[in-house]
C-alpha positions as CSV (number, residue, x, y, z in Angstrom):
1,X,-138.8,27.2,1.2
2,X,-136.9,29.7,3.0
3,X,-136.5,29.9,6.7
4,X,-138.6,32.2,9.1
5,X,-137.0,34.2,11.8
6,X,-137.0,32.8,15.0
7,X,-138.4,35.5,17.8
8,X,-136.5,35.0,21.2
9,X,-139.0,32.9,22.6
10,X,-138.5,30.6,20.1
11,X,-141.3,30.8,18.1
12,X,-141.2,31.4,14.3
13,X,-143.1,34.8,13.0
14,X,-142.9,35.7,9.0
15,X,-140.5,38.6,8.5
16,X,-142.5,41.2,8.3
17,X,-142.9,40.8,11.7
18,X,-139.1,41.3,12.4
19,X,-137.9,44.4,12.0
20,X,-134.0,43.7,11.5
21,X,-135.9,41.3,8.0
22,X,-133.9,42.2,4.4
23,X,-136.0,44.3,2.4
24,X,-138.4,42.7,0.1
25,X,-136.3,43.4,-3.0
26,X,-133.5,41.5,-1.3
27,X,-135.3,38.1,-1.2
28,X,-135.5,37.4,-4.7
29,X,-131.3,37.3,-4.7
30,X,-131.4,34.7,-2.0
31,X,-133.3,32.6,-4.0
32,X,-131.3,33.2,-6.7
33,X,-128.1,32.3,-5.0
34,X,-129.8,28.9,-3.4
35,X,-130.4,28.1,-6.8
36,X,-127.1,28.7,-8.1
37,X,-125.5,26.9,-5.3
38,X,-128.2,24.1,-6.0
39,X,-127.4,23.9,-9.4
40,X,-123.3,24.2,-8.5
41,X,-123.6,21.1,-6.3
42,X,-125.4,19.3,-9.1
43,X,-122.7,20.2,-11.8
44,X,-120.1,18.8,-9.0
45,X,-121.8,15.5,-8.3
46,X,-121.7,15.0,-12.2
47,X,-119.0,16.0,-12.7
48,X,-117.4,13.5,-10.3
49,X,-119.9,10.9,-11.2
50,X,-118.4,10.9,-15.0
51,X,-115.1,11.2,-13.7
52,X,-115.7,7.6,-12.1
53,X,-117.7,6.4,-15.3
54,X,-114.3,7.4,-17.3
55,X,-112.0,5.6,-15.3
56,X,-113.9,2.6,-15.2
57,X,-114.4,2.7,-18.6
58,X,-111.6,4.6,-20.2
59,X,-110.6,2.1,-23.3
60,X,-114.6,2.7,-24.1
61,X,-113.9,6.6,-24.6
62,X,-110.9,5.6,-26.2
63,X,-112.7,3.5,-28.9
64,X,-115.4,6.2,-29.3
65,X,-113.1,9.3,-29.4
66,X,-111.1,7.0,-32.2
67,X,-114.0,6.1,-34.3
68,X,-115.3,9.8,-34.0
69,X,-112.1,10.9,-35.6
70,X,-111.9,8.1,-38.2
71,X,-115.5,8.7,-39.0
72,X,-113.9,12.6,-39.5
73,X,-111.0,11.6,-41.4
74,X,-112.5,9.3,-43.6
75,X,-115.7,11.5,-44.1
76,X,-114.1,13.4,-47.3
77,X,-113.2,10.3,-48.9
78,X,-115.9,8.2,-48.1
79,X,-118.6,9.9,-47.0
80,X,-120.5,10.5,-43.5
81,X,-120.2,7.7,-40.6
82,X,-118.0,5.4,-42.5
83,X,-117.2,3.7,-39.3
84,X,-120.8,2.8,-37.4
85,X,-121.1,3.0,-33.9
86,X,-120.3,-0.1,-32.0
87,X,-122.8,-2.4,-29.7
88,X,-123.1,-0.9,-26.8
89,X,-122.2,-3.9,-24.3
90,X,-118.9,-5.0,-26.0
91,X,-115.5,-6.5,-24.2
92,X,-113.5,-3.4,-23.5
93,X,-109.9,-5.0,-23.2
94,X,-107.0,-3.6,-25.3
95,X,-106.9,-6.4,-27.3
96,X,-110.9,-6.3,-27.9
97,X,-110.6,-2.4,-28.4
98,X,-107.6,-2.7,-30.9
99,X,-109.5,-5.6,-32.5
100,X,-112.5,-3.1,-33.4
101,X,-110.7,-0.2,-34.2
102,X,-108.7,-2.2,-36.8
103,X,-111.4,-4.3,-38.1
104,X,-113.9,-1.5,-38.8
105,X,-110.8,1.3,-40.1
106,X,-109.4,-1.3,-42.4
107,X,-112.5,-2.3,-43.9
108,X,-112.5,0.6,-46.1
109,X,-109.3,0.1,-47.5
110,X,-111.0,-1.2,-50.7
111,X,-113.4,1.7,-51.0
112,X,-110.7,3.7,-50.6
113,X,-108.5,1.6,-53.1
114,X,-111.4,1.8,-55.7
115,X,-111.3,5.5,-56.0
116,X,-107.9,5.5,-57.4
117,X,-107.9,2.6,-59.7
118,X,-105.3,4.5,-61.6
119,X,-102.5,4.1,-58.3
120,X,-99.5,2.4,-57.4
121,X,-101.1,-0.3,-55.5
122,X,-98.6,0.0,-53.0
123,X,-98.5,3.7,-52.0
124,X,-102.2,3.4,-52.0
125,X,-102.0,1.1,-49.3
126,X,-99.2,3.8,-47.4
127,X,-101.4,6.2,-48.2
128,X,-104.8,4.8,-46.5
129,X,-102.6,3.3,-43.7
130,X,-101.3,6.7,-43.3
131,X,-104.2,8.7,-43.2
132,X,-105.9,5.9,-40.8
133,X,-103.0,5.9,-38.3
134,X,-103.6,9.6,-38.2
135,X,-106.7,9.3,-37.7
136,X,-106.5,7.3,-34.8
137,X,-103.5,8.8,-33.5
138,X,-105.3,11.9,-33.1
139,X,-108.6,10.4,-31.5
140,X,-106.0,8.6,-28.7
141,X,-104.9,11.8,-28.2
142,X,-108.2,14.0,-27.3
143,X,-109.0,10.5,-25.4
144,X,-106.1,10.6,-23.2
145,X,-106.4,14.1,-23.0
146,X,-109.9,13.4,-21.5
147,X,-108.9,11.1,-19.3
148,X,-106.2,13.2,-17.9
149,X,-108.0,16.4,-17.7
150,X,-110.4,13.8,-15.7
151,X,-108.1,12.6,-13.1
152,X,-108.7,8.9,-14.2
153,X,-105.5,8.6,-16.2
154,X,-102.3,6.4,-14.6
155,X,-102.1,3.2,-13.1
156,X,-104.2,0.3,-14.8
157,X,-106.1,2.8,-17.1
158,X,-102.8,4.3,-18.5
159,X,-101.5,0.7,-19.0
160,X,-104.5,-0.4,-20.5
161,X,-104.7,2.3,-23.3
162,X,-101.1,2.4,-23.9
163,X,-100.9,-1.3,-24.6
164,X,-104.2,-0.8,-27.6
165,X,-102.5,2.0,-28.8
166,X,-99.6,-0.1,-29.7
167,X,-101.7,-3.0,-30.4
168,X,-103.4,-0.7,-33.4
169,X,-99.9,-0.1,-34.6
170,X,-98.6,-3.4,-34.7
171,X,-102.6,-4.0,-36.5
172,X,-101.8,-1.3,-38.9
173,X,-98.1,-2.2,-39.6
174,X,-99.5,-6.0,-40.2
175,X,-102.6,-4.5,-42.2
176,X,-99.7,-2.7,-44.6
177,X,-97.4,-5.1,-44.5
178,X,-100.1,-8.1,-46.3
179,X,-101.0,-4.9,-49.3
180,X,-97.2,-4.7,-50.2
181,X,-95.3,-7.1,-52.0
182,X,-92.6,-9.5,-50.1
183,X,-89.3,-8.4,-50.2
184,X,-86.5,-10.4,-52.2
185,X,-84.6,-13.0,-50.5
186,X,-81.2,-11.9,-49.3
187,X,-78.7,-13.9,-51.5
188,X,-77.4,-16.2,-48.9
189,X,-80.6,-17.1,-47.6
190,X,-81.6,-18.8,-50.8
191,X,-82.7,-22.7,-51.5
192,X,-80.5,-24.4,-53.6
């Protein structure tokens, strides 16, 4: 409710009393401004309010920025939401985050496998490991991205994503690694 003039006495009278009043056509902007500054302020407290959810839980937007573009990546080859969305109250360490980005990514490998039956097993595996390390290489990415554009990202939430992005890799190196077959012996290292 707007304000009403004050007379010098002190006493409030409705502006048509007061002579010096806007014109009538002028109210309807005020409003309109109050509004907009209304609605500015609430933009700002949300703004700031999700800046503080982020930080605190920035390896959760990691995870769901990386399933988002696995779920993407792996949409051509095996249809929509391949990855499913994860419970909602989960452990939200590195190793926890890694844990679930590997587990659900490299469960498709034999879906994906099955629609080449007619591949060299092994560069099917490079080739799923490939296009799932890209896929989560480029979710990281608009994640940390977020974060920064946030504000949020450095100190312990830097550390913390930095470590499961390397903790994926070492996953997905390990993941490609078991698919292949072991190398040879070197010839002096062998049991007589």
């Amino acid at each position: 409710m707007p304000a009403l003039p004050i007379s010098p006495a002190g006493e409030a009278r409705p502006a048509s009393a007061d002579k010096s009043a806007a014109p009538a056509a002028a109210r309807p902007a005020d409003t309109r401004a109050a509004a907009q500054q209304t609605l500015n302020t609430q933009i700002l407290q949300s703004s700031l309010e999700v800046s503080i959810k982020a930080g605190d839980d920035a390896l959760a937007l990691l995870y769901r920025s990386a399933i988002d573009s696995l779920n993407e990546t792996l949409e051509a080859e095996l249809g929509p939401n391949a990855i499913e969305n994860a419970a909602a109250n989960q452990d939200n360490s590195p190793e926890a985050t890694a844990e679930r980005i590997l587990s659900f990514a490299t469960g498709f490998f034999e879906a994906f496998a099955a629609q080449r039956p007619d591949g060299d097993a092994e560069q099917v595996a490079r080739d799923f490991v490939d296009l799932i390390r890209g896929g989560f290489e480029k979710g990281f990415n608009e994640a940390r991205d977020i974060l920064d554009g946030l504000g949020v990202l450095g100190g312990e939430v830097e550390s913390a994503i930095m470590k499961t992005f390397e903790l994926v890799h070492k996953g997905l190196d390990d993941f490609l690694a078991s698919k292949l077959p072991p190398k040879p012996e070197a010839a002096g290292n062998e049991v007589v």
